[in-house]
N, C-alpha and C positions, 0 to 999 in steps of 0.2 A: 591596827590597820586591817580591812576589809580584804581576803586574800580571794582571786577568782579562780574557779575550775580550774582553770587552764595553768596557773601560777600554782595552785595544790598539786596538780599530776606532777608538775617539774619537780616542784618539792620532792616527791617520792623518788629521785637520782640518789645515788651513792654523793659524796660529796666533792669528789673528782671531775665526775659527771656533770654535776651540777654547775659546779662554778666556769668549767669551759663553753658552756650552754649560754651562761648568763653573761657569760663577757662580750658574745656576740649579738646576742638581745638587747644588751645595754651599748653596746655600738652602733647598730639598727636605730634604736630610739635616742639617741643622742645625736647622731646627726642630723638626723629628722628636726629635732629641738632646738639646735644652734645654728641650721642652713633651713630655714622654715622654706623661702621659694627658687631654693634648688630642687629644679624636679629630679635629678639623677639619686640627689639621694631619698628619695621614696619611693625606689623599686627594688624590686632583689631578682634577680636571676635565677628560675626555679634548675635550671640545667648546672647551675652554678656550684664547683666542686665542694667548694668548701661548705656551701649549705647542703648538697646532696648528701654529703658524706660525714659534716659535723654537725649538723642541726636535726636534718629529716629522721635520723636515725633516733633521737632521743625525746624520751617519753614524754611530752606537752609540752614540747618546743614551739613546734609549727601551731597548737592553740594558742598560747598566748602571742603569738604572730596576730595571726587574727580576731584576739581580745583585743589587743594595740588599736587594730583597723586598718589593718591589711586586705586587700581583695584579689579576688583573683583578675588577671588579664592575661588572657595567651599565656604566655611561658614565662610570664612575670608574676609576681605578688607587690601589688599597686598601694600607695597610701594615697587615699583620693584627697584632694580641696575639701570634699563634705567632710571627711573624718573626724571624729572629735579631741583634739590635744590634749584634752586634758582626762579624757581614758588614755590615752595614751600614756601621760605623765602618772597615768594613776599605775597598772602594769607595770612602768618601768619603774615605779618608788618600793613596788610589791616585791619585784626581782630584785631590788638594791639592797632593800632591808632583810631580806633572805639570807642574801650573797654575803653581810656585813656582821649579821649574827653567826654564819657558819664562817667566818673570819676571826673567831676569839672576840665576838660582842661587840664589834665597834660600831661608832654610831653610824645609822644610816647618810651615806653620801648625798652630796649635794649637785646639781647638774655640771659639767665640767664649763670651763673656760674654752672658749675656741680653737686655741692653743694646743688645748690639753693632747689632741689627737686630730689626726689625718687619715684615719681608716675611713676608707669608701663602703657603703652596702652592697656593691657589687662583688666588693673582693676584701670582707673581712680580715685583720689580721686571723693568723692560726694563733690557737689555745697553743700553752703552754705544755699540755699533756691532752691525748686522744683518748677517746673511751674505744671498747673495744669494737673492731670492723667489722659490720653483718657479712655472712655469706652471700656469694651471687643472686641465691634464691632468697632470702632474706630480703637485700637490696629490691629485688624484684616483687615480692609482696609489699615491702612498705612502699617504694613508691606509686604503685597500686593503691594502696590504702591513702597516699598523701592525695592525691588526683582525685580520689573518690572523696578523701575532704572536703578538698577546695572546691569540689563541687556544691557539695553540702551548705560548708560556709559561705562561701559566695552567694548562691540562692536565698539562703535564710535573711543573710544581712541584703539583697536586693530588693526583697519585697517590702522593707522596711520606708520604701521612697513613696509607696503607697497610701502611708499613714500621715502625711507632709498635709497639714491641711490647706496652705496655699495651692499647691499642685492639685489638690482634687477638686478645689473652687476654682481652677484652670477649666479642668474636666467637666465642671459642673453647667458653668459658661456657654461650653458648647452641645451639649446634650439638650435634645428638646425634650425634659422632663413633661411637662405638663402632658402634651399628645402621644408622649410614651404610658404617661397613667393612666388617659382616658381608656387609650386601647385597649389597658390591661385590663379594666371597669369593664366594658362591654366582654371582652370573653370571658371573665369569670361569669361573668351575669349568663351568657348564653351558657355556659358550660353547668352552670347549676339548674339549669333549666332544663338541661339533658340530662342530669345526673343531680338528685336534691341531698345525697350524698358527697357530693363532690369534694376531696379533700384539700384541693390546692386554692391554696393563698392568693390574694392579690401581688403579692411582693415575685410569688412562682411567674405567674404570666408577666409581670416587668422584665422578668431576664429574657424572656423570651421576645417581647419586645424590643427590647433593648441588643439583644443577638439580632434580629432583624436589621433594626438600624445598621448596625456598627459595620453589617456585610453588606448593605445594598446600597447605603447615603454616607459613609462615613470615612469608613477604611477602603485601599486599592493595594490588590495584589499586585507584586511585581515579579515574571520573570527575567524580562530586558527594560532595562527603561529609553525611551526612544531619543534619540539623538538629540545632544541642548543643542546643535546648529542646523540639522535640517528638519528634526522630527522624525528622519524614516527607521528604519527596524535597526537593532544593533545584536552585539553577541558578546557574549562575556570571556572576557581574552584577561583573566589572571586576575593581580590585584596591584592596586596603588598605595603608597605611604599617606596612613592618614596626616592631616594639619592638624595642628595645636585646639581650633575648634571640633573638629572631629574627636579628636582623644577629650574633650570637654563634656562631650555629648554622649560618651561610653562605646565610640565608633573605634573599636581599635582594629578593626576589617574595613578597607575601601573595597570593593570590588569595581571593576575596568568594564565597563561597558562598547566595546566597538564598533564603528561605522565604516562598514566596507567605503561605502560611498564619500564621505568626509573623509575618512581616514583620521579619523578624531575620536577620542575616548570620551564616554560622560561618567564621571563619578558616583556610586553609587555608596555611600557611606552606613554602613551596618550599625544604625543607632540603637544605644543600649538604655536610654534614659527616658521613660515613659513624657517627662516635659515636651522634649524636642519631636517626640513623635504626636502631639495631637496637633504639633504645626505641620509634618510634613504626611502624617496621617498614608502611611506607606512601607510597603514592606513585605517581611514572607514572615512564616507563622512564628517563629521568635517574636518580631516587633509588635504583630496581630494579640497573641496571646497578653505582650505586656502593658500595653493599651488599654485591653478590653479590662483586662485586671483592675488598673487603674477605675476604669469608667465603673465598675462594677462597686470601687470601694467609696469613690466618691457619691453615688448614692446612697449608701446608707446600709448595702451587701454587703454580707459578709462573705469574702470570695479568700481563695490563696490561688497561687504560681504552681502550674504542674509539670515536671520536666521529666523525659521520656528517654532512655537514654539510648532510643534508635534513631535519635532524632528529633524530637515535635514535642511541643507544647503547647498546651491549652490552661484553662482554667475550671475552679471547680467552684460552686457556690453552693451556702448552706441553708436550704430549705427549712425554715421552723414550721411549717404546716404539716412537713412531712418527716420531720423529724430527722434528716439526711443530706449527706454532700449529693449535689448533683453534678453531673460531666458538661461543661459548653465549651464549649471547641466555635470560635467566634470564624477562624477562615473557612470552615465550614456551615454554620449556622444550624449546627447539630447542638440539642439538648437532651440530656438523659438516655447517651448510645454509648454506655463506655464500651463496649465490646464490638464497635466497628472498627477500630484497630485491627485486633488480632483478626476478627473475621472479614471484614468489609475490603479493610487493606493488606489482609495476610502478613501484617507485621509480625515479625518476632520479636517479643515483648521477653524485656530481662527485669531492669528495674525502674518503676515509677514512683517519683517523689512530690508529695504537697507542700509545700511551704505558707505559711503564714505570720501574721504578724504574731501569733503565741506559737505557733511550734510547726514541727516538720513532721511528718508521717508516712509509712512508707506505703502505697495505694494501689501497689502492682498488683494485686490480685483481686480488688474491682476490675480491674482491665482486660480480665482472661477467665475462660472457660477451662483453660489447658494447663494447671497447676502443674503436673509433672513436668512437663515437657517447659514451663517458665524455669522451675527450682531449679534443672539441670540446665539453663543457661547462665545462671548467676554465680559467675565466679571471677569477677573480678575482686571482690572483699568477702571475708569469711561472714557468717551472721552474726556470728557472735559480736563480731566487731562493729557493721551494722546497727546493731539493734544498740549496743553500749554507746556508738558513738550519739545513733540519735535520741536516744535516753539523754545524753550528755549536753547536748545542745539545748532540748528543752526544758534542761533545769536551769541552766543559768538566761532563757530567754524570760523563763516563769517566774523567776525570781520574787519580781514586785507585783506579782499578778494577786489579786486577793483569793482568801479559800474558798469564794464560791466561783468563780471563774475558774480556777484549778478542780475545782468537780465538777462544774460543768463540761471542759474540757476531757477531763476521765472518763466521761459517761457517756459521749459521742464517740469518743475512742473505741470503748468496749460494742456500740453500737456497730460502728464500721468494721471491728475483726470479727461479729455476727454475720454482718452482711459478704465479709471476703469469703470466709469458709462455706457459705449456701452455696449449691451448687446452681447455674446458671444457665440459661438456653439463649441464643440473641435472638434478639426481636425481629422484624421484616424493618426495620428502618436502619439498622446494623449490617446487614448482608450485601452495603452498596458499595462503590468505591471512592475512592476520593474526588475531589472537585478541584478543588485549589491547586492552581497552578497549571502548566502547561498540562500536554500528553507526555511532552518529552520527558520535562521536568519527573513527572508522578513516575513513566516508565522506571527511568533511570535510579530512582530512590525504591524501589519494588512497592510504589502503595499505587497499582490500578484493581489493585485485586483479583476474583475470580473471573469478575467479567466487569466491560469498562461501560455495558448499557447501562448499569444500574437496576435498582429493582423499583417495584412499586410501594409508593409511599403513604402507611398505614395514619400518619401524622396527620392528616388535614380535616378529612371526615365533613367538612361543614356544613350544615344545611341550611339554607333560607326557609323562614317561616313566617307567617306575616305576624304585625303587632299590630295591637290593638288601632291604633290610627291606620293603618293600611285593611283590618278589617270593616270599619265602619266605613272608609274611604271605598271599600272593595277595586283596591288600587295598587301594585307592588308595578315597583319604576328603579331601576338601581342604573348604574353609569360605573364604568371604568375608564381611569384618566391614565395614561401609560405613563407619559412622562412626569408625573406627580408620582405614579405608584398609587394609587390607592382608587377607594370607589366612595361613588356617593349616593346614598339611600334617597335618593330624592322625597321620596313617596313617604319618608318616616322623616320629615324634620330635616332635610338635608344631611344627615347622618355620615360622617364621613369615617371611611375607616383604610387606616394604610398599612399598607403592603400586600401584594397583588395573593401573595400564599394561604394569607390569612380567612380567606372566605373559598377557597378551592373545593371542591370533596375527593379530588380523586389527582394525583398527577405522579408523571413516571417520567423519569432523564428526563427533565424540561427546565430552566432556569432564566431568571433575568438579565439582560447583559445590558451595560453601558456601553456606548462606545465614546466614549468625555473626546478624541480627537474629530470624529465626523459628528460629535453632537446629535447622536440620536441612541434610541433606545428599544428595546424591544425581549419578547420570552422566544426564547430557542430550546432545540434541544442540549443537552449534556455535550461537554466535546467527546468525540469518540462514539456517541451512540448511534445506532441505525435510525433506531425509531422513539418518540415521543406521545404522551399522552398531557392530556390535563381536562378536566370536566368540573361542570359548578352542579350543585343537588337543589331544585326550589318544592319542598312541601305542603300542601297547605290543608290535606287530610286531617290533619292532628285538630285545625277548627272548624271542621266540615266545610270546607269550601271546595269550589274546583274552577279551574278557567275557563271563562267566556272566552276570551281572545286574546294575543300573545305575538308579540311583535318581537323580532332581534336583529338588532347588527352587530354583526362583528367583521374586525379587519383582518388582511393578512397579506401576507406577499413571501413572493416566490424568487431567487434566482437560479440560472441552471438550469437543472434538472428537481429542484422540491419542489415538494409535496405539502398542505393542506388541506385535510379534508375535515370539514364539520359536519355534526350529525345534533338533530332532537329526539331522543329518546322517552317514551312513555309506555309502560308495560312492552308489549308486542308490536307495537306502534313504534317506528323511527324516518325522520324524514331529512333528507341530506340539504346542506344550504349552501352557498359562495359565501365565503370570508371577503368582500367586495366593497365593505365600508355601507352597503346599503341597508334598509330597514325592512325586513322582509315579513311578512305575517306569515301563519299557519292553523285557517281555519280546522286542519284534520287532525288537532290537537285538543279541539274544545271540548269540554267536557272530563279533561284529563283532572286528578290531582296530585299529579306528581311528576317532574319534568329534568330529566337531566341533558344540561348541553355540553357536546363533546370535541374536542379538536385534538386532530392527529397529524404531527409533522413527522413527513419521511424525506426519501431523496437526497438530490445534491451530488457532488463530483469531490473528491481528494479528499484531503488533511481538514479540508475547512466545511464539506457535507453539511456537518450540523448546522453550519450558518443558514446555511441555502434556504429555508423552508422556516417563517419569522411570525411570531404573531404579534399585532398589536405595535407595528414597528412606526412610532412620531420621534419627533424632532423634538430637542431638550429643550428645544426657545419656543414650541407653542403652547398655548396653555387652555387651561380649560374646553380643549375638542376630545370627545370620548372616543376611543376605542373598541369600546363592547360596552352594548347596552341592552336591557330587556326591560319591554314595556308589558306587563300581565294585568286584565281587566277580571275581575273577580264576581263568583254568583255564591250563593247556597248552593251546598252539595243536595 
């Protein structure tokens, strides 16, 4: 018989030890086996004395718990509906055969009769004889070290629903793959054309399309969710008991939403099952991260689950162009800033874990420029125990993995503890603060960082340049549609390209917002910022050309006391215009070849400032009316 890790370490007990262990292992999985849909008996009570004090304590008790397919919930250790019985029965025949040889050789036991016993999982019978009692302090690191498990386990075995290929042809269903690829086609293509070096992959710029998506069309952050009977604002007053769907869904947190006004709660259920979330496609960054994970596997990424233990989770995905995990953080729409954490949101970072479908790895120090001041936060488990435990895991996940996948996997490993030990500087797109979620919300979890304007973002760069159809044409015409999100190259084939960030060169604290109940949309500043920036770059030097004549509209609008001011920029030359919706020329720009247009939101009163002062603000039901367009008539330089 095939014995697993977990069933060997027990082995290694005295035989005293041993066989008090396995009576209640074999109680645990016996009831499970003979009461299949009593849910009470597929919990255990982690507070629970008898397992605090005769299980927890001894050496691969609580692993073969979770070989069985046990998971963690709250203050429980859960046997879910998905579990597999027959791991189960396998474990339990491994401890029977054990327990039966250290018995004077008798044959291994058969499953009991119903009859046989009335022991609850809740409240095992007591062994016949105790091992010996840890110390206080004892007691106090191992169950430290248990909690830091079931961490461990639980994660490892969560990302596993990943791999379901039903569920990602769920995922798949709803992803507009195709217009996700085009995009990524067009900026590789520009980006090689900037750079004939260029390292990054088409599969690179997909995540990052794919990040776009998932933050601007796809997923809704939730602080409150608004009243199911009036719609108006609520506040979170505690929590409710989940229903039997709810705990289905891996909701084993309701949270109460309340309605001064109604005096009515709306339920907000903390779904833990990536299925149920691309129906209700909602959440804070637990449900975001586990979502985007999904989405990420169901295409064809190789992506893992990264848990934070201040709190937050993102995802990491593995670049083969670039030979590297990358950081996406999807409720942010940040790629490749692992160190806006510790710097942007002045997290203090203790320990960060990857998980994937082959193994877990520990990534804390991609995250931090501040090694010393990490190491001497980490003391809830010793390293040594760490590094053994996650040693431990990834050999019985590696198992069936073949020898080149297990070297391949070695060689990324060695790769990533290269890259932890480099020392680090963060970037200007790491220095900003958080976005996600309220003011209040961010204040209160300490992630606004040093400063809540934000900084200026080095990420966009874009330039407009003409192609060869708009050269011969001597014709550049482009159009922004707000409520589609995206623009269309008129002047090149109707050329459409979405998401309003993707063609910028220049923006600071400025963002998209929907508002889904008044059905419109528009780019604002950052909540919390004073002031706003954003500018588009059009060149056309590079083909010797320059402009004849140069028409623009753009919109905007004001409440309060905001501010929008646009400007055209050309060397020394700048001319200011009204956001008015109108088309306005500027003969005292002809002759220019090179043109940047700039808009600046200020102003505004209270908490809500940044709304005050909008650009580009339509209605989610009209369609095809532009919001910024530029008409450019071209000569020989």
């Amino acid at each position: 018989m095939v014995v697993s890790p977990g069933v060997s370490t027990l082995c290694e007990n005295p035989d005293e030890v041993f066989l008090d262990v396995a009576k209640l292992l074999l109680t645990y999985a016996d009831n499970i086996l003979r009461y299949p849909n009593e849910e009470k008996y597929r919990s255990i009570r982690i507070g629970n004395p008898t397992f605090s004090t005769k299980l927890l304590p001894i050496k691969g008790a609580v692993e073969c718990l979770f070989e069985m397919g046990f998971e963690e919930a709250e203050t429980h250790l859960v046997f879910p509906g998905s579990a597999s019985v027959e791991q189960l029965k396998l474990i339990r025949e491994s401890i029977a055969a054990e327990r039966d040889q250290r018995l004077c050789g008798g044959q291994p036991e058969q499953l009991p009769q119903p009859a046989s016993s009335s022991v609850s999982p809740q409240e095992p019978a007591a062994p016949a004889s105790l091992p010996t009692m840890p110390s206080p302090s004892q007691v106090s690191s191992l169950e430290s070290s248990m909690s830091f498990f079931v961490t461990l386990q639980t994660n490892f075995q969560h990302v596993m629903l990943y791999e379901n290929a039903e569920l990602q042809e769920k995922a798949r269903v709803l992803i507009p793959y195709q217009e996700l690829s085009y995009a990524a086609q067009v900026k590789l293509k520009q980006a090689e054309e900037v750079d004939p070096e260029c390292k990054f992959g088409k599969e690179d710029l997909l995540v990052l399309e794919l990040l776009n998506w998932f933050k601007k069309d796809f997923f809704s952050w939730v602080d409150c969710l608004p009243c199911s009977h009036c719609g108006g604002p609520t506040q979170t007053s505690g929590a409710l008991s989940p229903t039997a769907d709810d705990l289905r869904w891996g909701a084993q947190r309701v949270e109460s939403h309340y309605c001064q006004t109604c005096q009515l709660s709306t339920r907000f259920p903390r779904y833990n099952n990536p299925e149920k979330l691309l129906e209700t496609r909602r959440g804070r960054c637990g449900e975001w991260a586990n979502c985007f994970t999904l989405c990420c596997r169901a295409l064809g990424l190789e992506a893992r689950y990264v848990w934070d233990s201040t709190d937050h989770v993102w995802t990491e995905v593995y670049s083969v162009s670039l030979c590297r995990w990358i950081h996406c953080d999807s409720c942010e729409n940040a790629c490749d800033k692992p160190l806006m954490y510790e710097i942007g949101w002045e997290k203090k970072l203790a320990y960060i874990l990857a998980f994937s479908k082959d193994q877990v790895v520990d990534v804390t120090w991609r995250y931090s420029c501040k090694h010393p001041e990490v190491l001497s936060r980490r003391t809830r488990v010793q390293e040594a125990w760490l590094l053994r435990t996650i040693n431990g895991l990834n050999a019985v996940r590696q198992q069936s993995l073949s020898p080149e996948r297990k070297n391949e996997l070695l060689e990324r490993l060695l790769v990533e503890l290269v890259e932890f030990i480099s020392p680090k500087k963060p970037k200007p797109g790491e220095l900003g603060s958080r976005i996600s979620g309220s003011l209040a919300w961010r204040t209160v979890r300490g992630e606004t960082g040093g400063t809540v304007s934000g900084t200026l973002s080095q990420a966009s760069q874009y330039v407009f340049t003409p192609t060869e159809k708009e050269k011969s044409e001597r014709l550049f015409h482009l159009r922004y549609i707000a409520n589609k999100d995206q623009y269309c190259r008129v002047s090149n084939n109707n050329e459409v390209i979405k998401g309003w960030e993707l063609c910028v060169w220049r923006k600071e604290s400025v963002c998209r917002k929907v508002e889904n109940d008044w059905q419109m949309v528009y780019i604002a500043r950052t909540e919390g910022s004073s002031l706003g920036r954003v500018s588009w770059k059009f060149s056309f030097a590079p083909e010797k050309m320059k402009i004849k004549a140069m028409s623009v509209m753009a919109s905007g609008q004001t409440f309060h006391s905001g501010k929008v001011s646009w400007c055209l920029r050309s060397g020394q030359n700048t001319a200011e215009f009204s956001g008015d919706g109108r088309m306005q020329s500027f003969p005292s720009l002809s002759g220019s070849s090179e043109i940047i247009i700039e808009a600046e939101l200020s102003g505004g009163e209270g908490e809500s400032s940044w709304q005050h002062s909008q650009l580009f603000r339509q209605s989610l039901n009209e369609t095809e009316e532009s919001s910024f367009e530029i008409l450019i008539h071209l000569d020989d330089a």
